[in-house]
C-alpha positions in Angstrom: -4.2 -38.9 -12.3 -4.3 -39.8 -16.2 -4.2 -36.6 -18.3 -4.9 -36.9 -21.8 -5.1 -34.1 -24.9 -8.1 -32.6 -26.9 -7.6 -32.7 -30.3 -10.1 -31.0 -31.6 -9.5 -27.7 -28.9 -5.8 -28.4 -28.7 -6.4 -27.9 -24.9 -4.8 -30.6 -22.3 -7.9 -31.6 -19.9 -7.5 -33.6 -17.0 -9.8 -36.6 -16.1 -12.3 -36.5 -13.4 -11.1 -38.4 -10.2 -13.4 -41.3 -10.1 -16.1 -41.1 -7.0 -15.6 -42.9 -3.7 -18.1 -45.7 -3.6 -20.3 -46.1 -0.5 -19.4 -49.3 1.4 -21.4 -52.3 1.2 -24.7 -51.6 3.5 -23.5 -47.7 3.5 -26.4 -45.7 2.0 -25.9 -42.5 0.1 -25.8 -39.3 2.5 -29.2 -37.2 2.1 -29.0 -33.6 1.5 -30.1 -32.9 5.2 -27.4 -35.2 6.4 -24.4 -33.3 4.3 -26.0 -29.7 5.5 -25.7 -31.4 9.1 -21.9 -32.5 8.6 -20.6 -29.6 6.7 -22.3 -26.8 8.3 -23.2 -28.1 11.6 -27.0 -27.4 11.4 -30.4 -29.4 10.5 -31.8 -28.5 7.3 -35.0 -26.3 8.3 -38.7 -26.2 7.4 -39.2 -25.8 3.7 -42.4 -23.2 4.2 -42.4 -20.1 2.5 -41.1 -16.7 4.4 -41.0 -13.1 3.9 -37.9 -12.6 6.4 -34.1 -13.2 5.4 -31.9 -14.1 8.0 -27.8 -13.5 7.2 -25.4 -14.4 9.9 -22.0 -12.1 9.7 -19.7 -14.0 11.9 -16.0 -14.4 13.2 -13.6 -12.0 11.3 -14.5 -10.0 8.5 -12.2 -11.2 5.3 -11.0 -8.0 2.7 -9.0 -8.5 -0.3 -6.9 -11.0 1.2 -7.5 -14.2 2.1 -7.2 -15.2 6.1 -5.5 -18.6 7.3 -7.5 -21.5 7.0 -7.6 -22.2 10.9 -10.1 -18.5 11.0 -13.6 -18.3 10.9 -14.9 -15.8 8.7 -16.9 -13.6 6.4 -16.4 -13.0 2.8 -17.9 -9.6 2.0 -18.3 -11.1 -1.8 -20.6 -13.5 -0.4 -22.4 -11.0 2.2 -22.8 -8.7 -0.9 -24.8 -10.5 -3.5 -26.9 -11.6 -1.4 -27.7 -8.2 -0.2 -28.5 -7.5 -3.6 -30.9 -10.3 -4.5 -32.9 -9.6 -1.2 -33.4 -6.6 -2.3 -34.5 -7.3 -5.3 -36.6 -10.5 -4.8 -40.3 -9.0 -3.9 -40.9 -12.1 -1.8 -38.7 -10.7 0.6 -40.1 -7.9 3.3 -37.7 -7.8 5.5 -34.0 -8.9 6.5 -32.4 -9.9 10.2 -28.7 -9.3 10.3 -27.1 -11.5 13.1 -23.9 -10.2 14.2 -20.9 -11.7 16.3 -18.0 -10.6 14.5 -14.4 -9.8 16.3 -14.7 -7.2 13.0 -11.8 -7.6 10.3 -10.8 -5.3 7.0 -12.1 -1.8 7.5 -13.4 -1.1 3.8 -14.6 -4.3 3.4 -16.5 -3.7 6.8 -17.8 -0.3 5.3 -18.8 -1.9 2.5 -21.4 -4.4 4.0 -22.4 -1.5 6.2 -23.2 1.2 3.5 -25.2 -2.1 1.5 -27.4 -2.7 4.3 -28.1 1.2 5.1 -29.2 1.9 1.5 -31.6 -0.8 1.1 -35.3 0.0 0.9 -36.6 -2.7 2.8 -36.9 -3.0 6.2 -33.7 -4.0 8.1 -32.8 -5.1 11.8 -29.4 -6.1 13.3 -28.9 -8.1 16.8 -25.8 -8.4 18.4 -25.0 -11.2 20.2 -21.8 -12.1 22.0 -19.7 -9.3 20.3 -19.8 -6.4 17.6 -16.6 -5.5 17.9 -14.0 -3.4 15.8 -15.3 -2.7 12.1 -18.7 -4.5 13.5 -20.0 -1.5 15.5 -20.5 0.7 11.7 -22.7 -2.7 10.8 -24.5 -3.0 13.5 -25.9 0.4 13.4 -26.6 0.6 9.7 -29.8 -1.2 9.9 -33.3 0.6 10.3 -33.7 -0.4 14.0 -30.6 -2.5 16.2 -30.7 -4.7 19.0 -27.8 -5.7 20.9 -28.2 -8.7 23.5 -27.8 -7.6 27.5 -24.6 -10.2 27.4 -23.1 -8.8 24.6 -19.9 -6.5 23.5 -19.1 -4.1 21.5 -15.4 -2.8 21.3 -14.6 1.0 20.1 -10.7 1.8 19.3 -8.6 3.3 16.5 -8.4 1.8 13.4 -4.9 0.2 12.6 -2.6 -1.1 9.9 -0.8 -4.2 8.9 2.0 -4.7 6.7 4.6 -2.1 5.7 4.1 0.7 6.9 6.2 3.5 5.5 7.3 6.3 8.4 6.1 9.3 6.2 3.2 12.1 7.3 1.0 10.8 4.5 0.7 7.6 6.5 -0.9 8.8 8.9 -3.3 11.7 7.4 -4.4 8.3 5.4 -4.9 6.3 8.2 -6.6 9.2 10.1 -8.8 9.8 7.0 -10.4 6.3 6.9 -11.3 6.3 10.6 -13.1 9.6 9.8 -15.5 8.1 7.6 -15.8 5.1 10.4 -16.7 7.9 12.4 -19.4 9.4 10.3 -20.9 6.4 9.3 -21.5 5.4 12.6 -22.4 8.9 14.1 -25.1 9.3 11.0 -26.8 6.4 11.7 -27.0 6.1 15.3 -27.7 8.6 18.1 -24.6 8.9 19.7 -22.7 12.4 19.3 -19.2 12.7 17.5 -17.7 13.6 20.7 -19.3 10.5 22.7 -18.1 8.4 20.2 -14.4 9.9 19.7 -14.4 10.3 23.7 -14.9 6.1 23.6 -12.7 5.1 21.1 -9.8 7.2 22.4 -10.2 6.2 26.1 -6.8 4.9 28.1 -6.7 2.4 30.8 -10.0 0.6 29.8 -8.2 -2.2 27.3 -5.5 -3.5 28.0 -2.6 -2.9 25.5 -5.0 -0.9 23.3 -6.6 2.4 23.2 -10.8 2.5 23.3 -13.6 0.7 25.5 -15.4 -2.7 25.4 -19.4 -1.5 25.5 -21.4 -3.6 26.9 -25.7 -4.1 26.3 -27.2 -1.5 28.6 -24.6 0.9 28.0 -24.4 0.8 24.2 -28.2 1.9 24.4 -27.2 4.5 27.3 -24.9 5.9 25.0 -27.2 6.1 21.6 -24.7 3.5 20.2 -27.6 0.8 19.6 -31.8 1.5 19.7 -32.7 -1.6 22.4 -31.6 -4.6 24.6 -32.7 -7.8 23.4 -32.4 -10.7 21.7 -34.2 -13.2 18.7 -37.6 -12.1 19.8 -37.6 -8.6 20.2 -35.7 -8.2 16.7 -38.8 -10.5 14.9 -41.0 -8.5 16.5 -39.5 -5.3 15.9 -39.0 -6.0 12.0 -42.6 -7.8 11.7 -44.0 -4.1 12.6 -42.0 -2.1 10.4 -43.0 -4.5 7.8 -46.5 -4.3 8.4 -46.3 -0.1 8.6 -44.3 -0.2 5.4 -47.5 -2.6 4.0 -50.0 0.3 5.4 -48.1 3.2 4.0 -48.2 1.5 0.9 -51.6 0.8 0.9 -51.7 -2.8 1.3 -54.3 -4.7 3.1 -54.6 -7.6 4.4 -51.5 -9.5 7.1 -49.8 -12.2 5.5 -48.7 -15.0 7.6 -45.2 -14.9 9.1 -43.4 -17.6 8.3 -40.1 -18.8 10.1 -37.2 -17.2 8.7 -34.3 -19.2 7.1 -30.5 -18.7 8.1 -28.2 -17.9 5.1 -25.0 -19.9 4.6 -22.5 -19.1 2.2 -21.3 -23.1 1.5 -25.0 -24.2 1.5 -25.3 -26.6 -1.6 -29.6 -26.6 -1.6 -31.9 -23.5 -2.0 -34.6 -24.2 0.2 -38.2 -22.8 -0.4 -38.7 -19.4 0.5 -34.9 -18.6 0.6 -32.2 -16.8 -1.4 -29.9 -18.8 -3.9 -26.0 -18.9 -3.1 -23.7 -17.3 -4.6 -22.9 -20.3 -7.3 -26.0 -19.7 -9.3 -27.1 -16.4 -9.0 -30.7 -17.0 -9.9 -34.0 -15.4 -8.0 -36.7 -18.2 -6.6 -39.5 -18.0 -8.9 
């Protein structure tokens, strides 16, 4: 790669490595087609919506970066976006879709306390597993759903790394699972004692302390609000948006449009969705 100096900066720039060419009868890729390769998904309907759908999936990455071979979710990209939904007054209503093996605990916290403190209308839907740091996530939203197949796994928070043998270790470490504990206690209806009695339990996992809860009994418990899945949720959040539009005096339905899955790597804004995290600019 030829490098070559700036002399009127004084700064060493390297040059641009030159395009591959697409081969003779090749044509270019179309956006759709590069959305389809890298993500693994069609590009959807450009029509305008009033939902936002954000997927939080495989583990939850902190302040250090996982191995390559992992799936996961960076809470700086979860985060922004949280932000510009709440701010963009197109937006009504958001869908959190969760299947998450969970992952760091503040960063976990984090996405959790976002999505309880927003004004608009939020609903989370579990499917395959809310496990671990996922559970406080789950139930942050205004109204949860948890699909009749799914998981969610309660247990003790723990630590990698160094861990130095000293008293404050653990008084930290039992600190931090305290505010797991409230979190999840104030926004759900299960008790303190339900919750600790879950995550404490012997004999249940196997080399670990806690319980894997499944659909039916998460509602039993007050851990989620309902069983069911993609349906339900739109429903659900369709008529808290439409109270919300009553209490505020607004008349008049507006047409629900489809709602648009959020990807982190996506390259295109679509209509009626939310701009990555690369250019940080509302849809006007």
């Amino acid at each position: 790669m030829e490098q070559y100096s700036n002399l009127s900066s004084g700064r060493q720039e390297t040059e641009a490595p030159d395009q591959p060419m697409p081969e003779v009868g090749q044509r270019p890729n179309s956006p759709a087609m590069e959305a389809l390769q890298q993500l693994g998904q069609t590009s959807m309907p450009g029509s305008e919506s009033n939902i936002f759908c954000m997927t939080i999936i495989g583990q939850i990455e902190g302040h250090l970066i996982l191995p390559p071979q992992n799936k996961t979710t960076k809470y700086e990209h979860i985060i922004p976006q949280l932000v510009a939904a709440e701010q963009n007054p197109r937006i009504e209503g958001l869908m959190i879709l969760l299947n998450t093996v969970g992952g760091d605990v503040e960063a976990g916290l984090a996405i959790a306390e976002m999505i309880a403190s927003m004004s608009k209308p939020t609903v989370t839907i579990v499917i395959g597993g809310g496990h671990s740091i996922g559970v406080p996530i789950a139930v942050s939203s205004t109204y949860s759903y948890i699909a009749e197949s799914a998981t969610m796994t309660i247990h003790p928070i723990r630590m990698n790394g160094l861990v130095i043998g000293v008293p404050q270790t653990f008084e930290y470490m039992e600190k931090m699972q305290e505010r797991v504990v409230r979190f999840v206690v104030s926004h759900s209806r299960i008790t303190e004692e339900r919750f600790k009695e879950l995550m404490f339990k012997t004999g249940e996992l196997n080399r670990d302390i806690g319980t894997a809860v499944g659909g039916a009994d998460a509602v039993k418990y007050g851990l989620m609000d309902a069983v069911g899945g993609i349906g339900e949720a739109l429903k659900q959040l369709n008529t808290i948006i439409e109270s919300r539009r009553q209490q505020n005096g607004i008349t008049g339905t507006q047409q629900q449009a489809p709602f648009v899955p959020f990807s982190p790597n996506a390259t295109d804004t679509p209509t009626g969705t939310l701009p990555n995290e690369h250019n940080g600019e509302l849809p006007q």
